[in-house]
C-alpha positions as CSV (number, residue, x, y, z in Angstrom):
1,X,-1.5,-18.7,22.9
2,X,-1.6,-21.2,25.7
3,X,-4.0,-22.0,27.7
4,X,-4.0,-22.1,31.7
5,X,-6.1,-24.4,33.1
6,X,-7.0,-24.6,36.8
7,X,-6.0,-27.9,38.3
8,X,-8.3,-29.6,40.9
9,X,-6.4,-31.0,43.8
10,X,-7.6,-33.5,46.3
11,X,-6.8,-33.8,49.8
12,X,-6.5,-36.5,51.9
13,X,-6.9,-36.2,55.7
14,X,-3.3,-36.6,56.3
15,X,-2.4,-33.9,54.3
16,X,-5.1,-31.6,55.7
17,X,-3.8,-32.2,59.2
18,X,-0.5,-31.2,58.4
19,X,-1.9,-28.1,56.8
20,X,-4.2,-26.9,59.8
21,X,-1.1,-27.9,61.7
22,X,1.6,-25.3,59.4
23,X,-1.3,-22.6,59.7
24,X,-1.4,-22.5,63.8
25,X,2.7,-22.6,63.1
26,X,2.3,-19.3,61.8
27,X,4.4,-21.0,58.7
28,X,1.6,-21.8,55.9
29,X,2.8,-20.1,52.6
30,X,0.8,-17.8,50.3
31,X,-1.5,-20.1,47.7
32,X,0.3,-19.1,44.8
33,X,-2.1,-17.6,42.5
34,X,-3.2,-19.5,39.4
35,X,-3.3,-16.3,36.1
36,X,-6.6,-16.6,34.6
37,X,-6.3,-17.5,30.5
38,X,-5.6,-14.6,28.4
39,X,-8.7,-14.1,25.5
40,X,-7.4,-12.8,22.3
41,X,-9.2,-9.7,21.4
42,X,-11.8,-10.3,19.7
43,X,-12.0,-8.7,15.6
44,X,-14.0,-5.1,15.9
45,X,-17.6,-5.4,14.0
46,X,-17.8,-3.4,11.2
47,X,-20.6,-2.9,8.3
48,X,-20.0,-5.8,5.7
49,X,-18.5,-4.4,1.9
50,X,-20.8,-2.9,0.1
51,X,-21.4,-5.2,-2.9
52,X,-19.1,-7.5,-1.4
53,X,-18.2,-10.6,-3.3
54,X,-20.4,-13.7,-1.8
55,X,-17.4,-15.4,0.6
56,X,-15.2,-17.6,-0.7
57,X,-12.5,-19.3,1.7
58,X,-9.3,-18.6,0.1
59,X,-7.6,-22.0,-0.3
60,X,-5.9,-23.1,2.8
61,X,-1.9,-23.4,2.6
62,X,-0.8,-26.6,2.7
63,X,2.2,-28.5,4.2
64,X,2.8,-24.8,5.7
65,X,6.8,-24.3,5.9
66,X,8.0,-24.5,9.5
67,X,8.9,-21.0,11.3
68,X,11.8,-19.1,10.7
69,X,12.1,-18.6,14.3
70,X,12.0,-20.7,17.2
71,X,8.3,-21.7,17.1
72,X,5.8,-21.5,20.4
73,X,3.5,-24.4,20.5
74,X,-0.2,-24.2,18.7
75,X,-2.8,-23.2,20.8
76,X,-4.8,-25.5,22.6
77,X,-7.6,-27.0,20.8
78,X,-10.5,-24.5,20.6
79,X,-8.7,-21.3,20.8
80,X,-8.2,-19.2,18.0
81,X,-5.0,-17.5,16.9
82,X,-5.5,-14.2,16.6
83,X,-3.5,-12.1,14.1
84,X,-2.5,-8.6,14.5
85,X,-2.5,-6.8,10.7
86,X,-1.4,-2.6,10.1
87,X,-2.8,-1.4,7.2
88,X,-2.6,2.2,5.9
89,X,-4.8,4.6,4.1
90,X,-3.3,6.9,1.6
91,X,-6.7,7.5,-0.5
92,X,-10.1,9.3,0.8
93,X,-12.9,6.5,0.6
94,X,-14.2,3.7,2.8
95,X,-11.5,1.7,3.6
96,X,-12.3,0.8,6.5
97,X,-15.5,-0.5,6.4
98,X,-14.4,-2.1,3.2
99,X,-10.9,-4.0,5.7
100,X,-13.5,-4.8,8.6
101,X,-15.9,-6.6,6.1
102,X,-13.4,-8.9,3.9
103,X,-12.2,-9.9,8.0
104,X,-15.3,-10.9,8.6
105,X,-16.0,-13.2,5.8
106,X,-12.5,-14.6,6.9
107,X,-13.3,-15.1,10.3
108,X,-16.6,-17.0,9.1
109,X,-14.1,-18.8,6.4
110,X,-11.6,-19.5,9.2
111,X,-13.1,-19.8,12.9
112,X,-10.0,-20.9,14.0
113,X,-8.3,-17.4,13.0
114,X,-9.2,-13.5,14.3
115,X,-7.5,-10.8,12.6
116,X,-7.3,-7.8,15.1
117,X,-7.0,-4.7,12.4
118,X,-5.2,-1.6,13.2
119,X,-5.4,1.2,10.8
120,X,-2.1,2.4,11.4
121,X,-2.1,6.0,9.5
122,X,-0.3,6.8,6.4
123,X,2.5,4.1,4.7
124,X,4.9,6.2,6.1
125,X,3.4,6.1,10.0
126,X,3.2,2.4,9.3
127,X,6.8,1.8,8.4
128,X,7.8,3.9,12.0
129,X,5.5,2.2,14.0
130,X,6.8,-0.8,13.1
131,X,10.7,-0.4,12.5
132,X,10.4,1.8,16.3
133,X,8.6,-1.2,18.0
134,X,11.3,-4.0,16.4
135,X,14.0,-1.6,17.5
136,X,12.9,-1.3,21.1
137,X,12.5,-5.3,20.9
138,X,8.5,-5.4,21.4
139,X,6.4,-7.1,19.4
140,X,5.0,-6.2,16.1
141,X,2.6,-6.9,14.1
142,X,2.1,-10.6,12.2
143,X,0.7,-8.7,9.0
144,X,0.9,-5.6,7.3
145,X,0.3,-3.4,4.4
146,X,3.5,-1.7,3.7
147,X,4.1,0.1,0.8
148,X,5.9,-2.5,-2.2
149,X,9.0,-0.2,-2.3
150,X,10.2,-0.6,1.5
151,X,11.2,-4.2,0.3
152,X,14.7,-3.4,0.6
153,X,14.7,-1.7,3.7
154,X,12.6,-4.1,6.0
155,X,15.1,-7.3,4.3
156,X,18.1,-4.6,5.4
157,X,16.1,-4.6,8.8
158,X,15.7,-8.3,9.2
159,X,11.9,-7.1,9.9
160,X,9.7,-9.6,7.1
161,X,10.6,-13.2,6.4
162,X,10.3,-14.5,3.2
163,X,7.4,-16.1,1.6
164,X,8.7,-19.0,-0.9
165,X,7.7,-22.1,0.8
166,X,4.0,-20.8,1.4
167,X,3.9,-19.9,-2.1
168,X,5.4,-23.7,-3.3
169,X,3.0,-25.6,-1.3
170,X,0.3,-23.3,-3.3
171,X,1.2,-24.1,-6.4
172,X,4.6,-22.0,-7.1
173,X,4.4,-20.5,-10.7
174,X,0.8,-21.7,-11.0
175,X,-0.1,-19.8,-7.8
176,X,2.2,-16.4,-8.8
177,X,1.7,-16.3,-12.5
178,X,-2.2,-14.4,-12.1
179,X,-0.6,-11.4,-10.2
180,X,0.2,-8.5,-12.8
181,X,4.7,-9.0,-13.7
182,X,4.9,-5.1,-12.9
183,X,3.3,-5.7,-9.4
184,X,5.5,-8.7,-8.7
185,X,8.6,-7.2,-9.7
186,X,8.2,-5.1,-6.5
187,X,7.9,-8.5,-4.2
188,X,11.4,-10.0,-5.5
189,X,14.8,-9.5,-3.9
190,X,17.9,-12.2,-4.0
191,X,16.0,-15.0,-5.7
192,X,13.1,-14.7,-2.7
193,X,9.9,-14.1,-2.8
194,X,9.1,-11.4,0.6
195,X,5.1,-9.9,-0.5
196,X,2.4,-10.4,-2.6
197,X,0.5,-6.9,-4.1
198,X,-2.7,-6.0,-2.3
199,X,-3.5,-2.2,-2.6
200,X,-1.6,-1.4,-6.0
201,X,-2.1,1.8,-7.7
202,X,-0.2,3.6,-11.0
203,X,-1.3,7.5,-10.7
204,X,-3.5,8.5,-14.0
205,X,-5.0,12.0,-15.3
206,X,-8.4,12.9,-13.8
207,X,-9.6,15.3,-16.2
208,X,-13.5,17.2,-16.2
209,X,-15.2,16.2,-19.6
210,X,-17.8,19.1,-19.0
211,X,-15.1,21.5,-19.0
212,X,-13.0,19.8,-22.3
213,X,-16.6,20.4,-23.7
214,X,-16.8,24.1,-23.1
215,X,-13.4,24.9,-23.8
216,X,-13.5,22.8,-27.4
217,X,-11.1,19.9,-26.7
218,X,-12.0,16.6,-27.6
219,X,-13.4,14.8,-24.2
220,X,-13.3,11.0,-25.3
221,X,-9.6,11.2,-24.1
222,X,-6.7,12.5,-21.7
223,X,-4.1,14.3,-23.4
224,X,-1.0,12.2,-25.3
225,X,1.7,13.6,-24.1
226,X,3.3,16.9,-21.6
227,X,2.8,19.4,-24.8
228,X,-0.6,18.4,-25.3
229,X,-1.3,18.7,-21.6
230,X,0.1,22.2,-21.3
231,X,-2.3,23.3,-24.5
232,X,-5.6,21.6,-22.7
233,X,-4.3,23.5,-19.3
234,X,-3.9,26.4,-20.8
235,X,-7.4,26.5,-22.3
236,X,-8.9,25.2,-19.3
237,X,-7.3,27.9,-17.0
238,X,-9.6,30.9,-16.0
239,X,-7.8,34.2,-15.8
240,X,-9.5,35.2,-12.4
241,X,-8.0,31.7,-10.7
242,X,-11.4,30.3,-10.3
243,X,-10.6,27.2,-12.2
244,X,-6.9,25.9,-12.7
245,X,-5.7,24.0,-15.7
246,X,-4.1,21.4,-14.0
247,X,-3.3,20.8,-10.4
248,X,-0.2,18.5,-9.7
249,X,0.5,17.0,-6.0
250,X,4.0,17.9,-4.3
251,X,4.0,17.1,-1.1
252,X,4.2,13.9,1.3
253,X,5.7,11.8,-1.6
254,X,6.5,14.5,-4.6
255,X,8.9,12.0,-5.6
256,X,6.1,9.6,-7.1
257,X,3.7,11.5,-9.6
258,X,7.3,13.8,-10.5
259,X,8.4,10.0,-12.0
260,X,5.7,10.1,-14.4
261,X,7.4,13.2,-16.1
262,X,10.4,10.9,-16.3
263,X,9.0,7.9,-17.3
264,X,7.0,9.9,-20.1
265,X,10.3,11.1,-21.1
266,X,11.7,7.2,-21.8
267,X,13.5,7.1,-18.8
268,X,13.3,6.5,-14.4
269,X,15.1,7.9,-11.6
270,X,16.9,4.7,-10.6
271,X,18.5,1.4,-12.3
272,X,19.1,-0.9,-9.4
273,X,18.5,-1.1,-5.8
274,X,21.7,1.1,-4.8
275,X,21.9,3.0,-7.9
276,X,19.9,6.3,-8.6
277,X,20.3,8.4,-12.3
278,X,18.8,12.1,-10.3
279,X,21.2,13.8,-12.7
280,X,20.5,12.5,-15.6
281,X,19.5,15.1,-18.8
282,X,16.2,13.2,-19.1
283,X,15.1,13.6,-15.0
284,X,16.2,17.5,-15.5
285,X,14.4,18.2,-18.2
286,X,11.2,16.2,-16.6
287,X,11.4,18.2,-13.5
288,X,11.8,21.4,-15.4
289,X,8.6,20.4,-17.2
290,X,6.9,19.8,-13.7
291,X,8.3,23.3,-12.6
292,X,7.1,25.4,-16.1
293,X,3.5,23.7,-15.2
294,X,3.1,27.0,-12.7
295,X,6.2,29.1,-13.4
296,X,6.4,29.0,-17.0
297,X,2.6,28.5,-18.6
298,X,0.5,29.6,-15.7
299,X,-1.7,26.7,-15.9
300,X,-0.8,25.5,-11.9
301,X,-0.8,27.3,-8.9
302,X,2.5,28.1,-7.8
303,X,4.7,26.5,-4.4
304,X,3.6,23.0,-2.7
305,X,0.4,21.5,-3.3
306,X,-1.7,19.8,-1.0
307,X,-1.8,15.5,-2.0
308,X,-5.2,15.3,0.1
309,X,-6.7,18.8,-1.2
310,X,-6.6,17.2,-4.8
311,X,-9.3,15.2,-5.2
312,X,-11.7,18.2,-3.4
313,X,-10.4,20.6,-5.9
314,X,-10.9,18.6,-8.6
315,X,-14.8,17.8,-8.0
316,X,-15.4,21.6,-6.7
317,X,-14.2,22.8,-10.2
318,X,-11.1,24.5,-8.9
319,X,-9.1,22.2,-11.3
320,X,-10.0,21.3,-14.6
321,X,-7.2,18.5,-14.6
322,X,-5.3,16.8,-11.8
323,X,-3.0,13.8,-11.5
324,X,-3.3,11.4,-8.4
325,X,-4.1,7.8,-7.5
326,X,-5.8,5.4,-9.5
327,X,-7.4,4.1,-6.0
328,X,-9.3,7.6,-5.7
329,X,-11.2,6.4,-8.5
330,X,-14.5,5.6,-7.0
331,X,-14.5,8.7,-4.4
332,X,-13.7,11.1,-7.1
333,X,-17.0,9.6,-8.8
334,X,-19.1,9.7,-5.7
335,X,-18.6,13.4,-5.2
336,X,-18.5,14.7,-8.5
337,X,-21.2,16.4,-10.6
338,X,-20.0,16.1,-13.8
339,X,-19.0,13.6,-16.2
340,X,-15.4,12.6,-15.0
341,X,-12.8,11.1,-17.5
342,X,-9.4,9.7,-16.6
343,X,-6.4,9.5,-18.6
344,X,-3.0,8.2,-18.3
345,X,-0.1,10.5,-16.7
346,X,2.5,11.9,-19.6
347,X,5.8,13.1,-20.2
348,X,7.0,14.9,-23.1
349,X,7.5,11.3,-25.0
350,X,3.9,9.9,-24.4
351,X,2.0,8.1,-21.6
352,X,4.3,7.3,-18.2
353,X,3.5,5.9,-14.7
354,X,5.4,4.5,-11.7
355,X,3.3,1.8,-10.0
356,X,2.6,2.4,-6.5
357,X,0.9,0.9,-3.7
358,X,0.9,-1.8,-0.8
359,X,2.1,-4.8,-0.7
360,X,1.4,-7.8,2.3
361,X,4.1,-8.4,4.3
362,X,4.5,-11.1,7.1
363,X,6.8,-9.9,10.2
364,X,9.8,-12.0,10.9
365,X,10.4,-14.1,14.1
366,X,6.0,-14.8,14.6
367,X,5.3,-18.2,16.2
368,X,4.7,-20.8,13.7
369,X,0.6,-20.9,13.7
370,X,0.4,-17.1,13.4
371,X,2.8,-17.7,10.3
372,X,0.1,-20.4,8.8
373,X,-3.0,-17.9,9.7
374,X,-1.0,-15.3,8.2
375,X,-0.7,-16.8,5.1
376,X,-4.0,-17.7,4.7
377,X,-5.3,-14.4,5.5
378,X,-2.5,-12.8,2.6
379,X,-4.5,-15.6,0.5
380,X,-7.9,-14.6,0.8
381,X,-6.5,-10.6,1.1
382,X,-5.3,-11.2,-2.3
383,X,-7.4,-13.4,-3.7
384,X,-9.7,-12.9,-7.1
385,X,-13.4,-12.2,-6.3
386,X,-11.5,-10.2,-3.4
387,X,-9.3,-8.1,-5.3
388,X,-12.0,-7.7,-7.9
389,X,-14.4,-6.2,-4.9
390,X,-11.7,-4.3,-3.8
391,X,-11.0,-2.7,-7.1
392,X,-14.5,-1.8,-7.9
393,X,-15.3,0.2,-4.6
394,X,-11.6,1.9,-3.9
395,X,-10.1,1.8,-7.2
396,X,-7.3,0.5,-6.5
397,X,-5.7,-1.9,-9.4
398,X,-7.0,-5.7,-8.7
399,X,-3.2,-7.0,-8.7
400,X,-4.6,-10.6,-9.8
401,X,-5.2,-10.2,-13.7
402,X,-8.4,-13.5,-13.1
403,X,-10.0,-10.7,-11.4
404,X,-11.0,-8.7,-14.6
405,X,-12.5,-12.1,-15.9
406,X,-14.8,-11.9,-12.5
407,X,-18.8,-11.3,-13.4
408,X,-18.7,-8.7,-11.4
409,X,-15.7,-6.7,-12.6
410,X,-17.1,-7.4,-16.3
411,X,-20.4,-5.4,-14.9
412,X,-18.7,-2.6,-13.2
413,X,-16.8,-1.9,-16.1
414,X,-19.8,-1.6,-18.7
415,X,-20.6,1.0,-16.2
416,X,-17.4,2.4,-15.0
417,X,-15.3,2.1,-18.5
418,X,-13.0,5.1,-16.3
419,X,-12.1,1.7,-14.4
420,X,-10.3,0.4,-17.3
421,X,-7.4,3.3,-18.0
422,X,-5.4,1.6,-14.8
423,X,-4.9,-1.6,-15.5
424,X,-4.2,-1.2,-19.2
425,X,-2.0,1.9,-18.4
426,X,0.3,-0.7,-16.6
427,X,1.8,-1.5,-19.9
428,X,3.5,2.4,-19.5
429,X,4.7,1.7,-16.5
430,X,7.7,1.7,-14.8
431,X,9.2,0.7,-11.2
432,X,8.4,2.9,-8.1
433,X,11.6,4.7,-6.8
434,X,13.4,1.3,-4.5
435,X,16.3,1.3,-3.2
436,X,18.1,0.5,0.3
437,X,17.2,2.7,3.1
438,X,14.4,3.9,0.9
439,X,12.8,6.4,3.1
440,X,15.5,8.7,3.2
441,X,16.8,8.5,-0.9
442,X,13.0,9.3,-1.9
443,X,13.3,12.6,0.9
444,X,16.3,13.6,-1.7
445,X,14.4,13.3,-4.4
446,X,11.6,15.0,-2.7
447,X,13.4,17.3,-1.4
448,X,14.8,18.3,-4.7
449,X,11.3,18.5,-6.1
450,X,10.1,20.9,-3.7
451,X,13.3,23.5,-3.6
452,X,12.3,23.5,-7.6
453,X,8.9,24.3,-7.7
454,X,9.3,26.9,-5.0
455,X,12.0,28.6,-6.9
456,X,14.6,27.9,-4.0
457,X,17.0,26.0,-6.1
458,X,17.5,25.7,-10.3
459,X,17.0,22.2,-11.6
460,X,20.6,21.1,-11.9
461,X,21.5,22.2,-8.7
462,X,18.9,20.5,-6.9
463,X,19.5,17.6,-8.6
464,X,22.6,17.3,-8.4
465,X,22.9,17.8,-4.6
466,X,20.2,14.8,-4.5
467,X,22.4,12.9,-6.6
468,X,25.4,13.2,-4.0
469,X,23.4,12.7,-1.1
470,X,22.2,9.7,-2.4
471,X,25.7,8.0,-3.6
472,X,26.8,8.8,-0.2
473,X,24.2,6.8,1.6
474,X,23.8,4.1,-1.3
475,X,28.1,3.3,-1.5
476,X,26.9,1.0,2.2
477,X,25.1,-1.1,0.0
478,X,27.3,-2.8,-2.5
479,X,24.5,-5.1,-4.4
C-alpha cells in the first residue's frame, strides 16, 4: 500500500504576488486536493484459543520468489501489509474464535503483517465468491481455505499461483516431507506444488457406547465392515423410531461419505483428473448398500438427510450410529452425555474413507509483499504446535505428522484416545472425488445419490446417466 504524504511548499514573495494577482484575475485554479493515506483495516479482536499453543513465529520464508505478476512496490517503511484470507466453516464448533486467536499470535509474531479474516460461509460459498469476483475483474482475496479438491478447477481458472519456490527457499523435501502423503497428494498437479493441507478431515463412525452396552454389542470398537454395521443398526433401532440405528448424511456433498461405501468395497469413483469409474459394478453395489441402509433393513430413516442435523441427532439419542467429519470430533464430545466411541467408515470389504478438507491457497496476480506475508501466514497456519492446537479443539486431522509428537497432543490423547481413529484411519483412505470443473462432476454424482435414496431412479440408471454426464463435460479436458 503506498503512502501519501503531504508536501510542504514554501513561498517566496514573488510567487505570492503573482498569486494575489491570478486571484483578483478571477483566474486562480482550484488547490488540487491532496487524498489522505488509506489505513489498512485493522484485524478484528477476538478471544485468544482456548489452550492455545504458547506463540511460536513460524519460520520466515526466505529469499521469497519474485511475483508472478507485475509486482506493486513494498509499502513504505512502517506500514503494514495487510492480508485478506476466506476461510469456511463446514463443522459446528468454535472456529472462529479459534481463526481470530492463531491471527493474533501472528500479528504479535509478525507486526509488519495484518490478516483481515472473512468467514466466507460454506467451501462451496467460498469457491463462488471468489471465482464471481475474478470473473467480474475485482479483487480477491490473497489467502484462502478452499477445499483440497478445487485444485483442478482454480489451475483451470488461472485463480492460485503455485507455491514451489516458497516451499524451496524452506527447505523443499525437508519442509514437505512432515505433511501426511494422502493430504499432499491433494496439493500436486503438473509437477507443481499449488496448497499445503490446513483443515483436513477423513469422515469416521460416531457410534454411542451406552447404547452398544444395552443392546449387547461389544463397545471397545466400531463395526468391521457394511454387514457388521447393518447387524449393530439393526439392534440399535427402536421399533417406535425413537432411536435410529444409523443415520447417514445426503445432502450438500452426498458425494463424499457415499465414497466410503466404495472405497470399503476396494475401489473409488474416479482414476485421474478427467476420468470418473460412476458405472462401475463395485460403485453400484456401494450405492445399493447406502440405499438398503433405509429401504431394505430399516435401520435409517428414509429420503435426504440433513449434514448439519447429524451431530444433534446423534447426542439427543435419535441415532445410535452416524457417519460424518472427523473435525466434529470435539463438538460431538462437548454436548454429549454418554460415553462416545468413533470408528472408521466401512464398505462391505472392511474399513474405507475419502480424505476431505481445506487446503491454503494463495490467489494469483497479488503484489509481491502480500505474496511474502502470505506465505508466512500459510507457515505458521500450518505449522506443528499450530496444527496440533487446531486438532485438539476442532478435530480436524493435524496434516503435519511432528504434530502427534507435540506434548500437548500426547496429553490430549491419553484423554481423548477417540482422537486417535483419524489419523490412523488414513491408512484406508483414498482420494476425495477431483477432477476438472469439479463442482459440477461431484453434483452428478450427488445427484445420482439422491434420485437413489429417494427411490426416484434404480442404481444403474442413475449411475449411468452420471456417468454420461460426466464424460461429456470431462472429453474438454484431455490430461
Amino acid at each position: 500500500m503506498k503512502n501519501t504524504r503531504f508536501t510542504a511548499v514554501w513561498y517566496t514573495p514573488f510567487v505570492i504576488l503573482v498569486l494575489v494577482s491570478l486571484a483578483l484575475a478571477g483566474c486562480a485554479p482550484a488547490a488540487a486536493t491532496t487524498p489522505a493515506p488509506t489505513s489498512a483495516p485493522a484485524a478484528t479482536s477476538a478471544p485468544a484459543a482456548t489452550s492455545a499453543p504458547a506463540a511460536t513465529s513460524a519460520p520466515a520464508a526466505t529469499s521469497a520468489p519474485a511475483a508472478t505478476a507485475a509486482a506493486t512496490s513494498a509499502p513504505a517503511a512502517g506500514q503494514p501489509v495487510t492480508l485478506t484470507f476466506y476461510y469456511p466453516v463446514a463443522v459446528p464448533g468454535p472456529i472462529t474464535q479459534l481463526i481470530n486467536g492463531y491471527i493474533q499470535k501472528f500479528e504479535a509474531a509478525n507486526p509488519d503483517i495484518k490478516v483481515n479474516a472473512v468467514l466466507s460461509g460454506g467451501y462451496p460459498d467460498t469457491l463462488t465468491k471468489i471465482q464471481t469476483t475474478i470473473k467480474g475483474g475485482g479483487t480477491p482475496p490473497d489467502v484462502a481455505v478452499l477445499l483440497s479438491t478445487d485444485l483442478y478447477s482454480l489451475v483451470d481458472s488461472n485463480a492460485i499461483q503455485p507455491l514451489d519456490s516458497f516451499i524451496q527457499s524452506s527447505g523443499g523435501d525437508s519442509f514437505t516431507s512432515d505433511f501426511y502423503p494422502a493430504y499432499m497428494a491433494n496439493s500436486k498437479y503438473q509437477n507443481h506444488i499449488w496448497s499445503l493441507p490446513f483443515q483436513r478431515s477423513i469422515p469416521v463412525l460416531y457410534y454411542n457406547k451406552d447404547m452398544f452396552k444395552a443392546a449387547g454389542i461389544n463397545d471397545s470398537k466400531g463395526p468391521a465392515n457394511y454387514q457388521e454395521m447393518v447387524a449393530d443398526a439393526q439392534k440399535l433401532t427402536k421399533p417406535d423410531g425413537s432411536t435410529w440405528g444409523i443415520e447417514i448424511s445426503s445432502d450438500g456433498i452426498p458425494y463424499w461419505l457415499f465414497q466410503s461405501f466404495v472405497i470399503g468395497n476396494g475401489s473409488n469413483v474416479f482414476t485421474a483428473p478427467n476420468k470418473v469409474t460412476f458405472d462401475t459394478p463395485e460403485v453400484e453395489k456401494a450405492l445399493q448398500d447406502f440405499s438398503d441402509l433405509s429401504n431394505k433393513y430399516k435401520v435409517m430413516p428414509t429420503g435426504i438427510l440433513l449434514w448439519a442435523n447429524m451431530p444433534n441427532d446423534f447426542v439427543n439419542g435419535k441415532a445410535a450410529m452416524i457417519w460424518h467429519s472427523s473435525g466434529s470430533l470435539a463438538n460431538i464430545l462437548k454436548q454429549a452425555k454418554f460415553n462416545v466411541g468413533v470408528g472408521d467408515t466401512v464398505g462391505e470389504k472392511g474399513y474405507g474413507a475419502p480424505t476431505g478438507g481445506g487446503n491454503m491457497y494463495i490467489m494469483k496476480g497479488i503484489p509481491a509483499d502480500h505474496q511474502a506475508a502470505a506465505w508466512k501466514f500459510i507457515q505458521f497456519m500450518t505449522s506443528t504446535d499450530i496444527q496440533a492446537d487446531w486438532s485438539i479443539n476442532t478435530g480436524y486431522v493435524a496434516s503435519r505428522q511432528s504434530s502427534y509428537n507435540t506434548q500437548a497432543m500426547k496429553d490430549y490423547l491419553a484423554k481423548t484416545p477417540q482422537a486417535a481413529v483419524a489419523p490412523d484411519g488414513l491408512k484406508y483412505a483414498g482420494p476425495e472425488l477431483a477432477t476438472h470443473d469439479n463442482a459440477q462432476i461431484q453434483k452428478f454424482l450427488g445427484d445420482a445419490v439422491q434420485s437413489v435414496l429417494t427411490g426416484k431412479s434404480s442404481v444403474a440408471d442413475a449411475l449411468k446417466a452420471a456417468q454420461q454426464q460426466a464424460d461429456q463435460v470431462l472429453s474438454q479436458f484431455p490430461d
